[in-house]
N, C-alpha and C positions, 0 to 999 in steps of 0.2 A: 504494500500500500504506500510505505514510504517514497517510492519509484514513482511514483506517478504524482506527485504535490507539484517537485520541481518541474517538471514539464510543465503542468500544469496553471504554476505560477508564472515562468516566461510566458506561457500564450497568453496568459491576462495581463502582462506590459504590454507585449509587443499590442494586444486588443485596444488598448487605451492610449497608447503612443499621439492616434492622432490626435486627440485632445488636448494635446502642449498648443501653447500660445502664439497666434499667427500677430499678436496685439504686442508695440515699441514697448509698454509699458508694463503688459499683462503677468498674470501667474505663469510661470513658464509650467506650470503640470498641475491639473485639476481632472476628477472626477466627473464634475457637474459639464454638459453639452452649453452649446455657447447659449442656444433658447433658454435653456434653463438659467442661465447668468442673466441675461437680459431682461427675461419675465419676473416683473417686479415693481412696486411701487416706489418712485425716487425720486428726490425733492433737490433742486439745482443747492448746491454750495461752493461755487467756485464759477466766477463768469469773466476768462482771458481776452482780450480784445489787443490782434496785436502784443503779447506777453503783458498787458498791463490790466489788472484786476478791478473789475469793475461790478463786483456782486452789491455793494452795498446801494447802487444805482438803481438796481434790480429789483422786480415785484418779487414776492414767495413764487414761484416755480415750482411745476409739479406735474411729473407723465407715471400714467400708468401706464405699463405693458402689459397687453394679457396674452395669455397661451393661444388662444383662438385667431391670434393673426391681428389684431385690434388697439388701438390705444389711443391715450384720452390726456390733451395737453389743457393746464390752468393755470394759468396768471395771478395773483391776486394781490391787489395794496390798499392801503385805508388812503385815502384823498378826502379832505376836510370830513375827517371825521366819516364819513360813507365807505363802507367797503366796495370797490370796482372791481371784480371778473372779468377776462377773458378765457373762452373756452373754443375748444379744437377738437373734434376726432378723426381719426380715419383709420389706414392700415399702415401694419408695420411689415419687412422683412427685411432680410439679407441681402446683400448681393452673390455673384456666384462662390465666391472665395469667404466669405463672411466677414472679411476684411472691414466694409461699411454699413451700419443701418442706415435704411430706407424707409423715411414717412412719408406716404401718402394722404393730406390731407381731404376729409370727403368735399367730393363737387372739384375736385382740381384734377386736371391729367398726368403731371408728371410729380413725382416724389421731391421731396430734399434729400439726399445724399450727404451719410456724415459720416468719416473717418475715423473708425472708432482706435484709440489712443489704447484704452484700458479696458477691461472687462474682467470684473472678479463675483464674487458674490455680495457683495457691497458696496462696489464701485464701478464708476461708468464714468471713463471721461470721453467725449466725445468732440471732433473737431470739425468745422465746415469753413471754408475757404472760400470768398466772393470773391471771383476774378474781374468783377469789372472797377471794385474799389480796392484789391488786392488785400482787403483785410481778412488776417486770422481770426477765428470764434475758436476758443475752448472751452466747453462749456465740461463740468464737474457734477455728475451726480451721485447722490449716496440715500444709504434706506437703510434701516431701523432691522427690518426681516431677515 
């Protein structure tokens, strides 16, 4: 019985190998599938413009991902004293290499395309680059779950 563990345990490296991190930033070796990283409720804490930090500018931020291919973006700031919302949904995925998340917001044809930096079970940083104003977005997000 001993004989057969270690084979055993190589096939389940070699099984899980592709799971290391295609992400500059990422866990180089996790368990969990990149969906399963992704799918999750997370609140912006970190908004790079150009390397220079501009979260406190920022309304509270907040997407949910869900499993079912969906997610749900909200804004929100107190403005004299009134709380303002904005809200968003549509769909989300991958691209072919999982390298970028893909929001498609509903009523719109083509996605935003973001460069995802980081992907853990906690953390999400995420980058979009506007080429016709050449500015970097990095945006930071994290969650409690």
């Amino acid at each position: 019985m001993k004989f057969l563990i270690l084979p055993l345990l190589a096939l389940s490296l070699i099984c899980l190998t592709p799971s290391c991190s295609k992400y500059p930033n990422g866990s180089k070796f996790t368990l969990l599938t990149k969906s399963n990283r992704v799918v999750n409720d997370w609140k912006l804490t970190s908004y790079l413009v150009n390397g220079n930090e501009f979260i406190d500018n920022q309304p509270e931020i907040t997407i949910v991902i869900e499993k079912d291919g969906t997610y749900s973006w909200t804004a929100s700031q107190t403005v004299l004293g009134q709380i303002q919302s904005t809200f968003e949904h549509g769909t989300w995925m991958f691209n072919d290499d999982k390298t970028s998340l893909m929001l498609l917001t509903d009523g719109e044809d083509i996605p935003v395309s973001y460069s995802i930096n980081e992907l853990r079970g906690k953390k999400m940083v995420l980058q979009y680059y506007d080429k016709t104003t050449n500015i970097t977005y990095i945006s930071t997000y994290e969650t409690d779950k």
